[in-house]
N, C-alpha and C positions, 0 to 999 in steps of 0.2 A: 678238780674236774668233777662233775654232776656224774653220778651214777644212770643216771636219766638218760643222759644223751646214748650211752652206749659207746664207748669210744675209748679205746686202749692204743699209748704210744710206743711208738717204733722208735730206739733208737740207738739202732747200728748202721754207724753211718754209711758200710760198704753195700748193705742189703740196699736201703734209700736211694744211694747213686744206680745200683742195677735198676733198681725199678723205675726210674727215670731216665735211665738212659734206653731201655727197653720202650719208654713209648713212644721215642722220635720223634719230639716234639721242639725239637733246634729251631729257631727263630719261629712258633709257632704261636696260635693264640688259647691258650689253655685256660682253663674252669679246674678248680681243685674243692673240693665236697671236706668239710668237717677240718681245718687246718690244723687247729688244736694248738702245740704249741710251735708250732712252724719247722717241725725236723722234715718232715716231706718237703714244705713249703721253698727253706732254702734253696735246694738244689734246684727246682724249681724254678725259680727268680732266676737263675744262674744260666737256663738254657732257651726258657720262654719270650716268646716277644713278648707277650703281653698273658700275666695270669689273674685271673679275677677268683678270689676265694669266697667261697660261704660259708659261715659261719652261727650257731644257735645260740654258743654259749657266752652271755656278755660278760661273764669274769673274764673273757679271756681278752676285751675291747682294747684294753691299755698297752697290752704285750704286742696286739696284732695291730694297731694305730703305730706305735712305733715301729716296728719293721715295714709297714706301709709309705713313712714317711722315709725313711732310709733307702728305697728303692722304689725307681720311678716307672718301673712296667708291674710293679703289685697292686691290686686294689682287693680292699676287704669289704665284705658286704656282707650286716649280719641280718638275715632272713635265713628261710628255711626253704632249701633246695626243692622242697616238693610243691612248694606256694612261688616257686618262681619261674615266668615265659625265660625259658632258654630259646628260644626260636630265632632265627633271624639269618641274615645273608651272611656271615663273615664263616667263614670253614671254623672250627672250633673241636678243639682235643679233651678230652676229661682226664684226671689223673688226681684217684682219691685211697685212700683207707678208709674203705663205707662204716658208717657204724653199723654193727650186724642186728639190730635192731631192724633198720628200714632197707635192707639189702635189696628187694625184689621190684618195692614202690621206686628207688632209683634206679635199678637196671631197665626197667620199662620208661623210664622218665625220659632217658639217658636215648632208647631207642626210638621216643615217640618225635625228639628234637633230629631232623633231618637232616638242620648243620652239623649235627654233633656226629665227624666222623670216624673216630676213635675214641675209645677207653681202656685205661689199665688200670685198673681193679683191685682192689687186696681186699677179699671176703672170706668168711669162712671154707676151710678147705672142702668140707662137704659138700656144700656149694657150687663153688669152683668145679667139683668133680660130675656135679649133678650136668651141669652147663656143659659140659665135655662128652657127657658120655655117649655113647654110641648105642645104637638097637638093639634087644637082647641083652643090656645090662642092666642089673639092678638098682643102677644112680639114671638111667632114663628115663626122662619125661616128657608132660608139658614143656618144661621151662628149657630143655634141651634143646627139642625139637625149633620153639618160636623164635630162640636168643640164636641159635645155628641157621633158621630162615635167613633173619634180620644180618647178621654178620658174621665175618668171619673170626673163630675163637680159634687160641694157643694158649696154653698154660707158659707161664714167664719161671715161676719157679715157686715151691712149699715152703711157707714159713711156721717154724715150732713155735709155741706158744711161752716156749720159755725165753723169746726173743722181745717180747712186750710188757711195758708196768703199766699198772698191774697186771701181774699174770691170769689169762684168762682161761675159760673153762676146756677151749678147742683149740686145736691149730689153724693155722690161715693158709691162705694162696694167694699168687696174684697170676692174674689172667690178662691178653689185652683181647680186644674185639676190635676191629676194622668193619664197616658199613662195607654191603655187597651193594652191588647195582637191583634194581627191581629185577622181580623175574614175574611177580603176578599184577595185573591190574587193582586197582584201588580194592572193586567189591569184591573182587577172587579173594583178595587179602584177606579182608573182612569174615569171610566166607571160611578161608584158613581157619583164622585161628579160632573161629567156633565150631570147628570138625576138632579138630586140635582139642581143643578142652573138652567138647563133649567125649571123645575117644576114651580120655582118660578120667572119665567123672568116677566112674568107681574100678578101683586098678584090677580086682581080682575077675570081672566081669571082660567077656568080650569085646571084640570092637561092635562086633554085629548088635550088641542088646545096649551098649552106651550109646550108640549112634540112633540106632532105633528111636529108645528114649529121649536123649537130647534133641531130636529136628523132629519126634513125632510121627516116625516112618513106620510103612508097613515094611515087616522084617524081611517078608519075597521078596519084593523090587529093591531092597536095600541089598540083600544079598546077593542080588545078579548084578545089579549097579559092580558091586565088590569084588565077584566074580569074573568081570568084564576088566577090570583091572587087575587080576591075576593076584589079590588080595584073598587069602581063607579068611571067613568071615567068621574061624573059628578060633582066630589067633586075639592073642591081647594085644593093646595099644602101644606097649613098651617094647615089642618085634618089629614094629613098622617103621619103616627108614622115612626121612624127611621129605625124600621124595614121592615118597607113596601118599605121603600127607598132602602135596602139594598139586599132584596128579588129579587126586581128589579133587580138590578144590576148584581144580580148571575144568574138567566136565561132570560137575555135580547135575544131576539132572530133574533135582526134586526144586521145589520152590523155593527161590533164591530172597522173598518179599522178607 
């Protein structure tokens, strides 16, 4: 296996059943990211109507051609998950061991596909924990905040690092996320998550002088704006619950162009 790719195997096989029996994917239509040598894959095949795997690494063509031929709801497709339209009408489950290389490029890939409406996940724990955290904690952020908009997250369970070959540098987690119902219109969304990132452009800075600076505001009207939603405009971005973020966004009153 290429050091390139980023990608360390799992293989206990009680851990693998949990983690697929955790996404509830029983007769379902599943996508699996990175196969590798098919220990996720298996179990897989076993409960999915139909899984479509991607795959980067072609040494791996012969191993994953023959289990493809051996089972007739697998297919293997080697591109590169981030070069490929996942879109389309069919409901559609994701269920990977991300290479933690490109964690974040597929979690948003993962979120931008509107069929896609579940994922369980096994990325770095930190990660996982960053994606969980709550307001006032230290692992909160951006990535919190927009993956917590977008769906609903549970941690599934912590994996040690001494549970994969080769042994890697961190330990892992796996997470699943469920797709919520909209709650804001298209441009509010938009709107979101550039309050959102600008909030947190520099962490040790206020909300009031990131926001100021990212939309260009004069700092009064942005503080009564902030003030008018019961927001101190003298708190940082990593205090402010999802909702407040979202509040925002629905009666912003500065130029939306």
């Amino acid at each position: 296996m290429k050091k390139k790719f980023g990608q360390n195997f799992l293989r206990d096989k009680n851990l693998l059943k949990k983690i697929v029996d955790s996404a509830l994917i029983k007769d379902k239509d599943v996508i699996e990211i990175g196969p590798g040598m098919g220990a996720l894959t298996t179990f897989l095949i076993e409960q999915a109507k139909s899984l479509v795997a991607y795959e980067v690494d072609l040494e791996l063509e012969d191993f994953l051609r023959n289990l493809e031929q051996q089972n007739s709801n697998f297919k293997v497709v080697f591109k590169d998950i981030l070069k490929v339209d996942l879109s389309g009408n069919n409901e559609m489950h994701v269920v990977a061991n991300i290479p933690y290389n490109i964690t974040s490029p597929i979690i948003f890939k993962i979120i931008e596909s509107k069929n896609i409406k579940s994922a369980t996940l096994m990325v770095q724990k930190e990660v996982c924990d960053r994606i969980l955290a709550s307001p006032g904690t230290k692992d909160y952020n951006a990535l919190s905040i927009i993956i917590q908009y977008f769906m609903d997250v549970k941690r599934v369970v912590n994996v040690s690092k001494k549970m994969f070959y080769p042994i890697p540098k961190v330990d892992s987690a796996v997470f699943r996320m469920v797709r919520k119902e909209k709650t804001l219109e298209d441009r509010e969304e938009e709107l979101f998550l550039s309050i959102v990132k600008a909030s947190f452009h520099q962490k040790r800075k206020t909300i009031s002088n990131n926001l100021s600076f990212g939309f260009n505001l004069d700092k009064s009207e942005l503080n009564d704006f902030l003030d008018s939603l019961n927001i101190d405009s003298n708190l940082r971005a990593e205090t402010i619950s999802s909702d407040k973020f979202i509040e925002m966004a629905k009666k912003w009153p500065f130029n939306k162009e």
